[in-house]
N, CA and C of each residue as an Amber inpcrd file, in Angstrom:
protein
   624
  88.5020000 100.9160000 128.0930000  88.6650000 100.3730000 126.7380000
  89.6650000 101.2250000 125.9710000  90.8490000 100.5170000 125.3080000
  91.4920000 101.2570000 124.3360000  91.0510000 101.8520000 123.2940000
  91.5370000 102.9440000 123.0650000  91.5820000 103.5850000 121.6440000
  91.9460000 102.6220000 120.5110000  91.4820000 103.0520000 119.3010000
  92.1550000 102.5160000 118.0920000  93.2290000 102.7180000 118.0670000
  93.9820000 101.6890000 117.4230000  95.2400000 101.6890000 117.2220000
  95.8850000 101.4340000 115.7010000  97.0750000 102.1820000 115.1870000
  97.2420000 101.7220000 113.7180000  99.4840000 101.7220000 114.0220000
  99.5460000 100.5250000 113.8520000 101.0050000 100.6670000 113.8730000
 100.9900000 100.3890000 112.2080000 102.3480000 101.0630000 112.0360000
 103.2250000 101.5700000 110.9990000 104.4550000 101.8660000 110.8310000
 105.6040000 101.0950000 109.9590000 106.8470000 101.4230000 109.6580000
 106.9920000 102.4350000 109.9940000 107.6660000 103.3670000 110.9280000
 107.7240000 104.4590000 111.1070000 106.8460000 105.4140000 111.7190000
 105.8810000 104.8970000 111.9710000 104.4610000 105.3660000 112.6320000
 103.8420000 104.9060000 113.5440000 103.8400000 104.9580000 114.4590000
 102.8590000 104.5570000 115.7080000 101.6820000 105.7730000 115.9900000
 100.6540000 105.0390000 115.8540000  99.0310000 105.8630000 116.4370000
  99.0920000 105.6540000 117.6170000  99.4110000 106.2020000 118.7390000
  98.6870000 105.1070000 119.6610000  97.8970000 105.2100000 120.4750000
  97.1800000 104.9010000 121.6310000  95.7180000 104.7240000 122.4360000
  95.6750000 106.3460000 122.6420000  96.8510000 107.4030000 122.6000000
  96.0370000 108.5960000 122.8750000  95.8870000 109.5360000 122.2580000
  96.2760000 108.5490000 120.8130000  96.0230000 109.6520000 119.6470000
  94.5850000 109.7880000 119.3900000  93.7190000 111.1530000 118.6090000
  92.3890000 111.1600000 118.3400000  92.5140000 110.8670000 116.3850000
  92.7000000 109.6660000 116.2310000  92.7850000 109.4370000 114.9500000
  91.7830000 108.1120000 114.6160000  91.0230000 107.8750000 113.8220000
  90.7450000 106.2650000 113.1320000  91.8960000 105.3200000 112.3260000
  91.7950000 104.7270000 112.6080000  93.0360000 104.0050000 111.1050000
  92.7430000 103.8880000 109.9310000  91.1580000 104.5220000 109.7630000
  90.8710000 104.2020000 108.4870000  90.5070000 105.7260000 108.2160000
  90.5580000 106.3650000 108.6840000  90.9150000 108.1650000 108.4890000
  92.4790000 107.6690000 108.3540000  93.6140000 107.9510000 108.7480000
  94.9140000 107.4980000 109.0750000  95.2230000 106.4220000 107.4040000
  95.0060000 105.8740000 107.1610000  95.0360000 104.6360000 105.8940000
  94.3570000 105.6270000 104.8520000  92.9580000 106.1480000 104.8840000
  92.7470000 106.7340000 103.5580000  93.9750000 108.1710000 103.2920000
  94.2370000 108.9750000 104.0630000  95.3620000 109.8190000 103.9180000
  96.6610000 109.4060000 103.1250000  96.7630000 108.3020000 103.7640000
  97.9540000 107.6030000 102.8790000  97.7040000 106.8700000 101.8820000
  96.4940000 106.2480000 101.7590000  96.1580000 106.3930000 100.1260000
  96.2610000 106.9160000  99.3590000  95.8480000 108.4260000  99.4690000
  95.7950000 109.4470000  99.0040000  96.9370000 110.0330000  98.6490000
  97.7360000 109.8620000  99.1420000  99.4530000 110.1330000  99.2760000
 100.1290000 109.3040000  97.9960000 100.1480000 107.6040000  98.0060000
  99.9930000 107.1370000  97.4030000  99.7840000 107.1690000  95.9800000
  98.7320000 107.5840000  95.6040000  98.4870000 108.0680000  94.9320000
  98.8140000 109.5190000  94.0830000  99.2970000 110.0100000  94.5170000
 100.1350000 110.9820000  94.3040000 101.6810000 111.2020000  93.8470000
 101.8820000 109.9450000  94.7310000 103.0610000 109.2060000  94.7320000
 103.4760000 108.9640000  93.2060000 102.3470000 108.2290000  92.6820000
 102.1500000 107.4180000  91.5490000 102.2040000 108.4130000  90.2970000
 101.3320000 109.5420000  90.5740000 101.2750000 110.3430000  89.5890000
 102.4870000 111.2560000  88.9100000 103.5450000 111.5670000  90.6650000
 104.7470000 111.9780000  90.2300000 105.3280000 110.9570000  89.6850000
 105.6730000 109.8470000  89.6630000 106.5830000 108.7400000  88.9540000
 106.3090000 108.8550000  87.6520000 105.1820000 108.7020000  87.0660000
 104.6000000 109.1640000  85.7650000 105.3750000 110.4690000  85.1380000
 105.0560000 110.9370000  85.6530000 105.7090000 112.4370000  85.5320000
 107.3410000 112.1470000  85.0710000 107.5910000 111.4920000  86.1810000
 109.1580000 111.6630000  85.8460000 109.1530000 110.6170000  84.7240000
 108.5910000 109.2120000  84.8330000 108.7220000 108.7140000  83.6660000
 108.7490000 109.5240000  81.9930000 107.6110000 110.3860000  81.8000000
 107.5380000 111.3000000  80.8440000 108.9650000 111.4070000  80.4550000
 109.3850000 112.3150000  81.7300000 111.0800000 113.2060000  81.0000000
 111.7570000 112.3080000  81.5200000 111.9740000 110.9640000  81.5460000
 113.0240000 110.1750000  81.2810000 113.0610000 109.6470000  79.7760000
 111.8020000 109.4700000  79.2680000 111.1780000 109.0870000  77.9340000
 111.4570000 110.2340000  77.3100000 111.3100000 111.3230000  76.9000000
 111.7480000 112.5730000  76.4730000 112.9020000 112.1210000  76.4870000
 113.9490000 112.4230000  77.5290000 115.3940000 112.8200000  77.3940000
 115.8700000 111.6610000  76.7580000 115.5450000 110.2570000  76.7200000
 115.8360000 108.8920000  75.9700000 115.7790000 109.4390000  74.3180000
 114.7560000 110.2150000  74.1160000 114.6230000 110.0810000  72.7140000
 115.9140000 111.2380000  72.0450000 116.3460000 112.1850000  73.0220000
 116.8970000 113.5690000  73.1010000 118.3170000 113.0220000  72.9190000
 118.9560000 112.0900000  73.0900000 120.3030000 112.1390000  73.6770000
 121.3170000 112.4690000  72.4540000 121.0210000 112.0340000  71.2440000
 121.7510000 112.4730000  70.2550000 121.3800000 113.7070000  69.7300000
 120.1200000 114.6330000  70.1990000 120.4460000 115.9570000  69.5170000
 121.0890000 117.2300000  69.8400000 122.4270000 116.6870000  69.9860000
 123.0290000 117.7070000  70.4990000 123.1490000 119.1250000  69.5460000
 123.0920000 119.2540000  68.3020000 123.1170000 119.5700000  66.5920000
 124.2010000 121.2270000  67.7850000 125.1540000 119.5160000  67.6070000
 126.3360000 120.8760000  67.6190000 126.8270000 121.6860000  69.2900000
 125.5380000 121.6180000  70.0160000 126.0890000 122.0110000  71.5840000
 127.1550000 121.0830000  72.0620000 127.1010000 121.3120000  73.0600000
 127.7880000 120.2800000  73.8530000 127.1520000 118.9940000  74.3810000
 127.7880000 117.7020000  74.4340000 126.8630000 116.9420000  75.0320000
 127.3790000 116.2580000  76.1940000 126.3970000 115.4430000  76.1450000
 126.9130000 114.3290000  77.3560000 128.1000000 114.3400000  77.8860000
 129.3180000 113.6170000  77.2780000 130.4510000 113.5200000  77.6450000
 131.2140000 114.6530000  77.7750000 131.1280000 115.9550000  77.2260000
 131.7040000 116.8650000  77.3920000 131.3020000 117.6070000  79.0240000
 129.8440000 117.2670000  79.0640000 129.7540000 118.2450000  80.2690000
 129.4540000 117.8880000  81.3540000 128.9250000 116.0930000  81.4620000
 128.8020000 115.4170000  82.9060000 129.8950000 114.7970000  83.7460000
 129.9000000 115.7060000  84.9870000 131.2750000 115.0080000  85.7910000
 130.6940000 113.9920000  86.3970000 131.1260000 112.6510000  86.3620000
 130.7970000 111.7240000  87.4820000 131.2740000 112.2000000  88.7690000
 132.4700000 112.5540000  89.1450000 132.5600000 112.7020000  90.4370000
 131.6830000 113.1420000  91.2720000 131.0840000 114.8010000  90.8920000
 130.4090000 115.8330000  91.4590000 128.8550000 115.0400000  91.9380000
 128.7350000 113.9680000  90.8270000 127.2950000 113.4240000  90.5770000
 127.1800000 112.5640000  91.7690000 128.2670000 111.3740000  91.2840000
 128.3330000 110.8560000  92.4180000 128.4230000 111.3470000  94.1990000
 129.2670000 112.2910000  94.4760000 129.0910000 112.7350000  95.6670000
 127.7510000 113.6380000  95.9170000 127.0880000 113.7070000  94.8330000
 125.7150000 114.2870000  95.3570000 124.4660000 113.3480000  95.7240000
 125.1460000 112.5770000  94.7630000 124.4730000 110.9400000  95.4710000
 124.5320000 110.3730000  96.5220000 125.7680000 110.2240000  96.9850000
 126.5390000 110.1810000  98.5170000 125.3130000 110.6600000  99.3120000
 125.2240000 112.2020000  98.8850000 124.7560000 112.8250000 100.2000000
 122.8770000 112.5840000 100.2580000 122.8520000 112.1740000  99.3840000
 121.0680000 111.9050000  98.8430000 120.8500000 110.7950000  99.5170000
 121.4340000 109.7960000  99.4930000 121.5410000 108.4490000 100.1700000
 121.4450000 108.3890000 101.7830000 122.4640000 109.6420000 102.3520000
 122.9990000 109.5940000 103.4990000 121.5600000 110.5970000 104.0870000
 121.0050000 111.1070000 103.2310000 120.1080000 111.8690000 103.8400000
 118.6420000 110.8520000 103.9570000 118.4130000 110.0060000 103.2320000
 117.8200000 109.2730000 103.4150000 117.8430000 107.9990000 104.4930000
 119.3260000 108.1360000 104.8410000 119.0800000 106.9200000 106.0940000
 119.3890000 108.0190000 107.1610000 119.4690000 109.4390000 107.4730000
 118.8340000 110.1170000 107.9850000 117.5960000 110.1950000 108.7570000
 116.7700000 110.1710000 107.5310000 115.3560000 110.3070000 107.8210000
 114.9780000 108.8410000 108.2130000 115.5820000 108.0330000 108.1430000
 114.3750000 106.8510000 108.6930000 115.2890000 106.6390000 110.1900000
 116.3650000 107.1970000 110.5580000 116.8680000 107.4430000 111.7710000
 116.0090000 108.1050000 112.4180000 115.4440000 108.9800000 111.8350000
 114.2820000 110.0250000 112.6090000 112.5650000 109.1150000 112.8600000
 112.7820000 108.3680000 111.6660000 111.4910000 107.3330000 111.7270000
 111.2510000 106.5560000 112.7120000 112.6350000 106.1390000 113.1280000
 112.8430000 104.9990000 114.1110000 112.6850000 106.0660000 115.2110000
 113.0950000 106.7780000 115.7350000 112.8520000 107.8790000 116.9560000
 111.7880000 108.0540000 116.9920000 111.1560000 108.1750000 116.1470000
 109.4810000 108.2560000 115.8620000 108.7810000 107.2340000 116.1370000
 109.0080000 106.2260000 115.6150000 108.5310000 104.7660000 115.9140000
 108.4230000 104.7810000 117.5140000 109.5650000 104.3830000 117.4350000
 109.6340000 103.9630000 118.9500000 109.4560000 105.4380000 120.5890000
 108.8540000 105.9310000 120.1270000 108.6440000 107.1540000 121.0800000
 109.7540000 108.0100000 121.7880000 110.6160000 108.2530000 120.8490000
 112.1300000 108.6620000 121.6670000 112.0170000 109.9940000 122.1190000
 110.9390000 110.0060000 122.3440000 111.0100000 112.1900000 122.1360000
 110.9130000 112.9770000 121.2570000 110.7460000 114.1580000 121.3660000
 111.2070000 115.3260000 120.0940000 112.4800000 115.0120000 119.8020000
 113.6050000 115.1350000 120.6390000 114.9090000 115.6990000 120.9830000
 115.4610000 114.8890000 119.8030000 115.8400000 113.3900000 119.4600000
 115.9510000 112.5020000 118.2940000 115.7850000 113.0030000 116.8840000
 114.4630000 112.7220000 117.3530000 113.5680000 112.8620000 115.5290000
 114.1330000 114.4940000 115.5250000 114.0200000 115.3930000 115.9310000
 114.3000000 117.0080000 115.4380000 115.5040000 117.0360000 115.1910000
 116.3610000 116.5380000 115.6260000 117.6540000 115.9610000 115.2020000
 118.1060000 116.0130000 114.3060000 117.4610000 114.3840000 113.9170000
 117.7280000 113.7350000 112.5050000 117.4310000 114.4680000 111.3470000
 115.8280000 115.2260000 111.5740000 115.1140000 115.8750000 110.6800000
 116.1170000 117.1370000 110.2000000 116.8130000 117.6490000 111.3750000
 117.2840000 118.7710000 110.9160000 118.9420000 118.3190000 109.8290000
 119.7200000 117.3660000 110.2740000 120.5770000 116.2810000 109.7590000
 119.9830000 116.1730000 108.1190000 119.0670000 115.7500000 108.1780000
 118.3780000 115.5830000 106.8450000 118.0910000 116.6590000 106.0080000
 117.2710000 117.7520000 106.6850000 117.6690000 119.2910000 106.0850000
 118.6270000 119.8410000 105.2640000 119.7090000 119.5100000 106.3260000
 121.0200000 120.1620000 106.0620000 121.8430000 119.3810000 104.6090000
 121.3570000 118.1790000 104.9410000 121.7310000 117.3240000 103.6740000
 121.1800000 117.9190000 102.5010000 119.9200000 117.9720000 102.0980000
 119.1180000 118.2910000 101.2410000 119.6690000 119.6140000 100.7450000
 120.0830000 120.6740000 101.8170000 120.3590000 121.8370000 101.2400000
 122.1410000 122.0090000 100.1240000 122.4240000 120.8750000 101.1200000
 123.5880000 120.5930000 100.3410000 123.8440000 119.4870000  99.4560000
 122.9740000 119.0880000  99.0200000 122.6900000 118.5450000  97.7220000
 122.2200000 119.5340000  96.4190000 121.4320000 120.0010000  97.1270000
 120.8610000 121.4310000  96.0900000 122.3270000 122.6080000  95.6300000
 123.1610000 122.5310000  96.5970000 124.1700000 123.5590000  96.4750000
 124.7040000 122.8980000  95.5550000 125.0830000 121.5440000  95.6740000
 126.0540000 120.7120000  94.4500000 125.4050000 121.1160000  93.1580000
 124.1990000 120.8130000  92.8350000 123.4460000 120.9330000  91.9460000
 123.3520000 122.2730000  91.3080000 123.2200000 123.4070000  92.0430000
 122.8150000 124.4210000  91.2480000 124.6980000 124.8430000  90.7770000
 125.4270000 124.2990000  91.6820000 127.2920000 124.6130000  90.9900000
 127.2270000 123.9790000  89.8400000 126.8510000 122.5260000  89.4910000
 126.8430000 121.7350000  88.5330000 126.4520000 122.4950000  87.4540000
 125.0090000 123.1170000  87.2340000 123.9480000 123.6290000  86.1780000
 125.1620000 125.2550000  85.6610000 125.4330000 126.1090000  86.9750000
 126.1150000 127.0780000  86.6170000 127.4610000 127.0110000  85.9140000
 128.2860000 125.4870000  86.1200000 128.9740000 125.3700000  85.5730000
 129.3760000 125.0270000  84.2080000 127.5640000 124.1580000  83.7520000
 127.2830000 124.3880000  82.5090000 126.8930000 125.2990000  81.8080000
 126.3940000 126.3150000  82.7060000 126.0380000 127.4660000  81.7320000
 127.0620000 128.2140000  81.3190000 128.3870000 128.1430000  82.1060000
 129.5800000 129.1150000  81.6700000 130.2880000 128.4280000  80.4240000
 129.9680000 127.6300000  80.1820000 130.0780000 126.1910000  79.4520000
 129.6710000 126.5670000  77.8040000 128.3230000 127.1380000  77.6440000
 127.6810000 127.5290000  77.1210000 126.1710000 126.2790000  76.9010000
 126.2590000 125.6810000  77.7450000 125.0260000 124.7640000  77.7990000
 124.3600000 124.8670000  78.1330000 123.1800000 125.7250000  77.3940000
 122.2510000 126.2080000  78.2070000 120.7060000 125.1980000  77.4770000
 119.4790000 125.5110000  78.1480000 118.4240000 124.4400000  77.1450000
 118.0670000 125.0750000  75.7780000 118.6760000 126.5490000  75.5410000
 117.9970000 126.7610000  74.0780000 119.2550000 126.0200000  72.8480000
 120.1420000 125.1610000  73.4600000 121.2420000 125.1440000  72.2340000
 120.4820000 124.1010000  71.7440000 119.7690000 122.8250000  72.7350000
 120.1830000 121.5440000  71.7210000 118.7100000 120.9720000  72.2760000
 118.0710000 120.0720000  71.7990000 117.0040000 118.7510000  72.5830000
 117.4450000 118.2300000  73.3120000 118.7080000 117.9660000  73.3880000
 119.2010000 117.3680000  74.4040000 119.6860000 118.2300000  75.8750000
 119.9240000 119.4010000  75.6220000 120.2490000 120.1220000  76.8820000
 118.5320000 120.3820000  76.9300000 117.8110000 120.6770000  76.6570000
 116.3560000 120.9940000  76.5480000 115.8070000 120.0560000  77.4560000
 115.9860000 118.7080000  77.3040000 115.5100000 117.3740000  77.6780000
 116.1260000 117.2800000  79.4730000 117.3890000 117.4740000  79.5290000
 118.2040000 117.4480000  80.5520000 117.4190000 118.4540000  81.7780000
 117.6350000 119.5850000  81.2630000 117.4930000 120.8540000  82.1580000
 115.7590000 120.4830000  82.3950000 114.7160000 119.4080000  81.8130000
 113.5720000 119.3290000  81.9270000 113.4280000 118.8240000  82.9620000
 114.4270000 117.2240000  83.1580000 114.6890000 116.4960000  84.2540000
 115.2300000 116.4730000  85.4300000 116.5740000 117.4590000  85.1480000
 117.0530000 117.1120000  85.9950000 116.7330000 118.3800000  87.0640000
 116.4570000 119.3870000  86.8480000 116.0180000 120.3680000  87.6270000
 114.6030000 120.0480000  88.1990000 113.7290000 119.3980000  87.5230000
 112.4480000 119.1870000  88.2250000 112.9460000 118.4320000  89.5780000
 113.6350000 117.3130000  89.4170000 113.9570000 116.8360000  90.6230000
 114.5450000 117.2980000  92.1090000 115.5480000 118.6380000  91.5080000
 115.8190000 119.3090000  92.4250000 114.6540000 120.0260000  92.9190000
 113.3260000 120.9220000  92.3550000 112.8420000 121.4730000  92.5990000
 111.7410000 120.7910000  93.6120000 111.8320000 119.1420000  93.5690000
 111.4080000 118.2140000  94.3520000 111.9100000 118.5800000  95.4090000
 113.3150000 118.4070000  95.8700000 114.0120000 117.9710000  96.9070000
 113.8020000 119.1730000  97.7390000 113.8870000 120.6670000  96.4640000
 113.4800000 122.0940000  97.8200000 112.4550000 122.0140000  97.9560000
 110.9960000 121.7250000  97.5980000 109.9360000 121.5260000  98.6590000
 110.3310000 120.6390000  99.2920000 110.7170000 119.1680000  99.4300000
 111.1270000 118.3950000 100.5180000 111.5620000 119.0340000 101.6470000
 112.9670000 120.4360000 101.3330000 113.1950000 120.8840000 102.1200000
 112.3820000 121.5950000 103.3190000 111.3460000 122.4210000 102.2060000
 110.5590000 123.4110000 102.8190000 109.4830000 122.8680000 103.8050000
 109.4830000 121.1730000 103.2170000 108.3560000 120.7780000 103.8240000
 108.5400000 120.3540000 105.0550000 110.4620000 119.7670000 105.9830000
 110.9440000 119.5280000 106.7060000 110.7050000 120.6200000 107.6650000
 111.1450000 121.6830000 107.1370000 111.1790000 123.0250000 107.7660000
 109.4710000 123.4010000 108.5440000 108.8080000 123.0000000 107.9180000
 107.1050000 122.8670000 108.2580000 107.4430000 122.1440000 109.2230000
 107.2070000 120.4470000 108.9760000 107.1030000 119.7060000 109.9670000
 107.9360000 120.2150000 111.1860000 109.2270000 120.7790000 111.4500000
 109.8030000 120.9410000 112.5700000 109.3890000 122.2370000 113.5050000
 108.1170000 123.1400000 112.6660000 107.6920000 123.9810000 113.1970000
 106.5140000 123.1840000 114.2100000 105.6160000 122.3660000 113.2240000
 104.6880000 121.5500000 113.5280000 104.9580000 120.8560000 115.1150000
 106.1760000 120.5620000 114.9100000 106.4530000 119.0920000 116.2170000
 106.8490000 120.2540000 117.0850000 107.2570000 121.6920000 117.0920000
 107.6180000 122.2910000 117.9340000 106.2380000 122.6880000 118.6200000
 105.7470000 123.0870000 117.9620000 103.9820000 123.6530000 118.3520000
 102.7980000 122.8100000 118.9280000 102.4980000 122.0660000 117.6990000
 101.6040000 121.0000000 118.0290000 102.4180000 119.4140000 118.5220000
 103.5500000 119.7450000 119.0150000 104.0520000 118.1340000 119.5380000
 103.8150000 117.0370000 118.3970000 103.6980000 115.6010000 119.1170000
 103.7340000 114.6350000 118.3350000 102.0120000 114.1360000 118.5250000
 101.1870000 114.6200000 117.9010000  99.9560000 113.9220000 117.6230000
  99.7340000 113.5000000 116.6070000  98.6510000 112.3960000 116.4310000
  98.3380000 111.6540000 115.1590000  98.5410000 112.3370000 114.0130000
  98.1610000 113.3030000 113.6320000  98.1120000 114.2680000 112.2270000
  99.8060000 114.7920000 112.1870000 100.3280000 114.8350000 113.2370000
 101.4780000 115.2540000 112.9390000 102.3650000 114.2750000 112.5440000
 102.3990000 112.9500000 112.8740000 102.8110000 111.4880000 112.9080000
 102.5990000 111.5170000 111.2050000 101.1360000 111.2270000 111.1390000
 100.9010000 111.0930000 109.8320000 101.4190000 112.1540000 108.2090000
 101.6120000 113.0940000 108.4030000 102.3070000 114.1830000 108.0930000
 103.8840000 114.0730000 108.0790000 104.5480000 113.5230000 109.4230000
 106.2260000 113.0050000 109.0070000 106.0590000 111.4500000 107.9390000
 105.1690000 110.5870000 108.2290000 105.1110000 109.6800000 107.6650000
 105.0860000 109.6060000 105.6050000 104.1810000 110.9670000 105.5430000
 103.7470000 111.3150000 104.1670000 105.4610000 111.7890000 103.6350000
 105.6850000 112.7490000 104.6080000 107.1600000 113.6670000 104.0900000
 108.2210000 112.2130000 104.1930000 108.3470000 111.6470000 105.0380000
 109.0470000 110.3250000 104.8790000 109.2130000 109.8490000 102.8420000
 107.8060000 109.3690000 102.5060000 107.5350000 108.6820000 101.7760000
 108.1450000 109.3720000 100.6480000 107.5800000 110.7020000 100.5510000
 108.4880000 111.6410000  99.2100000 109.7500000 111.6290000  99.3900000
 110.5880000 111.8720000 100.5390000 112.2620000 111.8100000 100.8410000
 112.2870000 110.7780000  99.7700000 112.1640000 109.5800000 100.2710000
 112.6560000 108.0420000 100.0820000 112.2940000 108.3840000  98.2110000
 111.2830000 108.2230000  97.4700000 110.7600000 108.6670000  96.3700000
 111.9190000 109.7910000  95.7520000 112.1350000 110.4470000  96.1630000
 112.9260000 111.2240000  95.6070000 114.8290000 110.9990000  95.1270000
 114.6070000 110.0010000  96.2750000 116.2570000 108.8650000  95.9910000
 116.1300000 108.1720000  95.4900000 114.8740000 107.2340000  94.9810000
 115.1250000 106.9860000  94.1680000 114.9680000 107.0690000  93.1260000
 114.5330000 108.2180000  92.3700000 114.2010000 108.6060000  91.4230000
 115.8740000 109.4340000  91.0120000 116.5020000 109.5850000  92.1210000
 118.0100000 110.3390000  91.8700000 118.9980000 109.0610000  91.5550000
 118.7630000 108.0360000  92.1130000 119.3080000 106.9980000  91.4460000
 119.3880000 106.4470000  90.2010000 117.9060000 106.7410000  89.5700000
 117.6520000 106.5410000  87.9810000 118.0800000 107.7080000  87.5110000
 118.4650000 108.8060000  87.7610000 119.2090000 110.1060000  87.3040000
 120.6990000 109.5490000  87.2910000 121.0350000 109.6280000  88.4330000
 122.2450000 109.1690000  88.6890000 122.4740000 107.4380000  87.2100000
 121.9100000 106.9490000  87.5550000 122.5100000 105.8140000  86.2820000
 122.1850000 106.4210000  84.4090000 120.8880000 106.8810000  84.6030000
 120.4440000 107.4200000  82.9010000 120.9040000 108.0710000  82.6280000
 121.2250000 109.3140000  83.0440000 122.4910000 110.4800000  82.8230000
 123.6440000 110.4120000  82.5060000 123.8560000 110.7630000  83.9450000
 125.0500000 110.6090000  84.8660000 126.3170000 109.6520000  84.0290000
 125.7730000 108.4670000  84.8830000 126.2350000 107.4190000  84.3210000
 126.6090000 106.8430000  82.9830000 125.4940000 106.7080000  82.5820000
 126.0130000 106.5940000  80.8740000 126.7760000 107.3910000  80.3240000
 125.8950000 109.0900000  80.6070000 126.7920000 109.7560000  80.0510000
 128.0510000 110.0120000  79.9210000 128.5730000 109.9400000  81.2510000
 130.3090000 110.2680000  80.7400000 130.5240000 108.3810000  80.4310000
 130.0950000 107.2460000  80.4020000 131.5150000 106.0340000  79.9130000
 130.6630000 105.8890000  78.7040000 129.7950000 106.8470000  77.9790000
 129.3490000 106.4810000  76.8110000 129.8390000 107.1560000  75.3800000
């Protein structure tokens, strides 16, 4: 008689994993849920920085200090790191080995770290700037948002760096499956939450 079985976008349980699907499903509920609570979160300081945008009282603002270019190519690479990771999903899915998915994962890493590099040039370049969060509500509001997100993406990082210890050690078993599946879900979450950066900011800011 077979084992339980739970297929999943990116996830396969299968007959010789020691998992339930409903152990396996409440985890990702749980995740879920979590999920939800960061969106909130960011909703907050998108609502904040909405109300912020005209108090510059005198710093610098918007148009003076957001480059689209820089933004955009950090977007580029946020994007590219995300179809990354579901390159690694699909290796995953479909049982391709370690050799694939550690791959991709590490592909995705490397992205992430160099997204963060864009980012912290960006912030330093405002600070030489003199834009720092004590001038204005509006740099206050900014530096609330837009750094939390990065500080997202380096646990993302850190958490990649886990999992690839994980798949080196403990291989590919259910908990470990379920575990790339969770880190999956925040990647993806985190682009697009850089996308609503990328347009609320970004975007407006410099053609506004």
């Amino acid at each position: 008689m077979s084992g339980p079985q739970l297929q999943h976008a990116g996830l396969n349980l299968l007959d010789t994993d020691e998992m339930e699907p409903a152990e396996a499903a409440l985890g990702l509920y749980g995740f879920w849920i979590f999920l939800m609570s960061d969106a909130i979160l960011f909703a907050l300081l998108f609502a904040i920085y909405g109300t912020q945008l005209t108090a510059t009282a005198g710093a610098p603002g918007p148009a003076a200090e957001f480059k689209l270019g820089p933004a955009f190519i950090e977007t580029l690479i946020l994007l590219t790191s995300s179809l990354t990771f579901g390159l690694a999903s699909i290796a995953l899915k479909y049982d391709r080995g370690r050799t694939g998915l550690v791959a991709w994962l590490l592909v995705t890493l490397v992205l992430g770290i160099v997204f963060l590099g864009f980012e912290l040039d960006d912030f330093r370049t405002m600070f030489s700037d003199g834009a720092t969060p004590d001038r204005s509500g509006f740099l206050s509001a900014f530096f609330a948002l837009v750094p939390t997100h990065g500080l997202h993406v380096a646990a993302g990082c850190i958490w990649i760096m886990v999992m690839l210890v994980q798949v080196a050690v403990l291989g590919l078993d259910a908990r470990v499956k379920l575990n790339l599946l969770k880190l999956g879900l925040f990647w993806h979450f985190l682009d697009i939450i850089w996308i609503a950066i990328f347009t609320v900011v970004y975007l407006q800011g410099t053609l506004t």
